[in-house]
N, C-alpha and C positions, 0 to 999 in steps of 0.2 A: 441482469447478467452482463459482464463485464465480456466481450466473447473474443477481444484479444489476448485475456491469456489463457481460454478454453484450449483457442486455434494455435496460440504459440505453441501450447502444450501437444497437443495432438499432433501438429506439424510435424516439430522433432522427433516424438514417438514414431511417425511411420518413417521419416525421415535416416532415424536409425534404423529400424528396423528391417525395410523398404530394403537398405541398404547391405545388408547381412544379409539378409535372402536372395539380393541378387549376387553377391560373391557366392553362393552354393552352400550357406547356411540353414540350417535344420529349424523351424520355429520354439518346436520342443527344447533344443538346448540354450535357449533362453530362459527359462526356467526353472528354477531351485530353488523350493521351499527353503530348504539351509540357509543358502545364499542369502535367502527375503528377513529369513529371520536375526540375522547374524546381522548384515547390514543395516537393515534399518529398526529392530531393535535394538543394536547398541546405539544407533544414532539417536534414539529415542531416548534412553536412557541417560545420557552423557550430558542431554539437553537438558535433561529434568537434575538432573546433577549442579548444570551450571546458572540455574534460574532458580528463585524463591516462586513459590509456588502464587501469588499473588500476578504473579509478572504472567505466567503458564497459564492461569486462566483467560487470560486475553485473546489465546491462542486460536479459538474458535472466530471470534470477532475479527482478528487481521486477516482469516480465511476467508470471510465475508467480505470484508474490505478490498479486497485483493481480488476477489472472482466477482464483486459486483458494482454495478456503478448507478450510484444513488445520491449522487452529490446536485446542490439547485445549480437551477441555470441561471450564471451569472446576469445575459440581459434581463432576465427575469423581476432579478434582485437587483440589480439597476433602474429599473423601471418602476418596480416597487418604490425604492427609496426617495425616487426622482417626483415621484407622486404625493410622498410621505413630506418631504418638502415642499410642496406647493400648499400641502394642505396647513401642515403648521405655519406658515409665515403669515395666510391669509386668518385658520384661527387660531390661533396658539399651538404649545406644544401638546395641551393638554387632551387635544380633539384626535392625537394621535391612540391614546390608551386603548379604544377598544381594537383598532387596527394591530395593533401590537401585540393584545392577549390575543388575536386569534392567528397569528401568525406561525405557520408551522417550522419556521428557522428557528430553533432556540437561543442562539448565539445573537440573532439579530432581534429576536424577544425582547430577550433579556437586556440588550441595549437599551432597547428604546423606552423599556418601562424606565430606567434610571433618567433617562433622560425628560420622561414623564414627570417624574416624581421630584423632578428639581434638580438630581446630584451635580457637583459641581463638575465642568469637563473636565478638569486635570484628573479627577477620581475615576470618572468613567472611564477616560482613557487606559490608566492605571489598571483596573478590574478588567476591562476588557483586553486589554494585554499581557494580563496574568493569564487569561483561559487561553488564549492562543498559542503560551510558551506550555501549556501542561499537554494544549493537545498533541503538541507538535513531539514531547517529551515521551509522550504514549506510544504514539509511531514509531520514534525511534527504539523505544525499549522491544518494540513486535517486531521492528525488522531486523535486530538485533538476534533475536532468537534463532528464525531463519538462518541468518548469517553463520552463527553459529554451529546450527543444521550441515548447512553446507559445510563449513570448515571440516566438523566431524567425521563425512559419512563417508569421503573419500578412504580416510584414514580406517574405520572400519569392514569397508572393502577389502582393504591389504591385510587388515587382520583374518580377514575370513579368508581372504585367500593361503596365507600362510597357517591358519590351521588346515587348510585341507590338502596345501600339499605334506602339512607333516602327517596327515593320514594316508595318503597316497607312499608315501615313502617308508612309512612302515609298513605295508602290506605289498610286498615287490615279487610275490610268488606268479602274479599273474602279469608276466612281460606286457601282454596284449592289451588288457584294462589301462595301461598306464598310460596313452595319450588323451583317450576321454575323460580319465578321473582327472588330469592336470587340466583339461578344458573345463570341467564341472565348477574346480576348485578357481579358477578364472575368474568365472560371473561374478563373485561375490567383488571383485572392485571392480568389474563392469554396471555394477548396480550402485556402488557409492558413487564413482564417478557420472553417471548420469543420473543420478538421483537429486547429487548437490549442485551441476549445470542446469537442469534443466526443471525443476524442483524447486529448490530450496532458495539457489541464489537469486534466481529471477522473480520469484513473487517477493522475497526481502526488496531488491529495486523495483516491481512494483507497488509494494506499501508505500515508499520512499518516494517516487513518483506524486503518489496520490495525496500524501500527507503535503508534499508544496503543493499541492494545488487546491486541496481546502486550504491551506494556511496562505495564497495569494486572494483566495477568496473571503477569508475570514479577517483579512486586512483588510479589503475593499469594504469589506460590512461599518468595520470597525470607523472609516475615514468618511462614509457614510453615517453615520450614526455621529460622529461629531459637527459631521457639517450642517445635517437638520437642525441642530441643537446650537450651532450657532449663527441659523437663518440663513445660509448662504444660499444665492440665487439658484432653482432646481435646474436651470437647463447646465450651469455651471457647475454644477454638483455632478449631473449624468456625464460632463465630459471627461470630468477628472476621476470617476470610477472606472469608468470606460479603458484610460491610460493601464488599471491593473490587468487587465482582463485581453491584453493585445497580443500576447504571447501567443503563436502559433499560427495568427489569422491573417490574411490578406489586408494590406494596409493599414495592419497594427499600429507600424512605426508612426503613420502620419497622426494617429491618433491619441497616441499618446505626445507627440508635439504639438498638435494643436493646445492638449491639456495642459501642457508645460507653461502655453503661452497665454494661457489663459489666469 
């Protein structure tokens, strides 16, 4: 479980909410079935409108993707590889195959048996850089949807709100009803609007997030996977993976110039 965007979510939520009840807001008039239905089924809708159904089934997986975090640990797979090269220079590449069928990265599997099996590097490279632009092409289509989400659900907010002040405004017999029913008729783009901030847009950037960071990972696999295969020295190999993997950490930089320099 992924539990920065559990807590992002949750934040906000009381954060709002928190917020409204300390101005002298009522809990209850947050709440409108109408509202819930208007808003975020037409947002629902509008989605399914603008995606081929192929693309919608993804939908469940980028919700996985986005509340969880199941990605390997790059030193891991550094360390692996760095290993993986020792072993091949001293016995070939061949001594790699069972290591390789049992490894649970598929991406780096699937390398290393090519690399097993003789392919030439240009070709590996090739193949192994087609699945990296497909994965990264997936992502984008799932945060995309999202994206879309948000765009939508504001705009169904307004719509629900203006139908219900055009029901508030045809029924004018009761003077006194007419400030809570213009409140009621409110919610509905108080729900688009934090639906698609807090909701929608933020998991699309976090998909978006997470897809660069398999896809810096899935290059380090990649430039690994060529380098066994072309016998380069393991401790040389661990630095220059090392260089992909510096982003965000203490003395990154130094480490990817040492790599440089190497």
């Amino acid at each position: 479980m992924d539990l920065t965007t559990v807590i992002g979510i949750i934040a906000g939520l009381i954060a709002l909410i928190g917020g409204y009840l300390l101005d002298g807001g009522h809990l209850e008039g947050l709440f409108e079935v109408t509202s819930l239905l208007i808003v975020f089924g037409g947002t629902a809708a509008a989605v399914v409108i603008s995606f081929p159904l192929k693309k919608l089934k993804t939908v469940p997986t980028a919700l996985k993707y986005a509340f969880t975090s199941d990605q390997d640990d790059p030193d891991k797979l550094i360390a692996e590889i760095s290993a993986m090269a020792t072993t091949a220079r001293r016995e070939g590449v061949l001594a790699l195959e069972n290591v390789a069928n049992q490894h649970n990265n598929a991406y780096l599997r699937s390398g290393l048996m090519m690399v097993v099996d003789g392919t030439d590097p240009e070709l590996t490279k090739q193949i192994l850089e087609l699945e990296i632009d497909a994965v990264e092409r997936m992502h984008e289509d799932q945060a995309k949807i999202f994206e879309a989400a948000g765009s939508y659900a504001p705009t169904m907010g307004i719509i629900g709100t203006v139908m219900g002040l055009v029901h508030v405004l045809s029924n004018l017999s009761d003077p006194g009803a007419l400030g809570p029913s213009i409140a009621v008729a409110f919610t509905a783009t108080l729900y688009g609007v934090v639906s698609a901030n807090l909701l929608y847009l933020p998991i699309a950037s976090k998909i978006k997030a997470r897809c660069n960071e398999r896809i810096r990972l899935m290059e380090m696999m990649l430039e690994g996977i060529l380098s066994v295969q072309a016998g380069e020295n393991p401790t040389l190999i661990q630095k220059k993976l090392q260089s992909f993997m510096f982003v965000g950490k203490p003395g990154g930089e130094r480490v990817s110039n040492d790599a440089a320099q190497t």
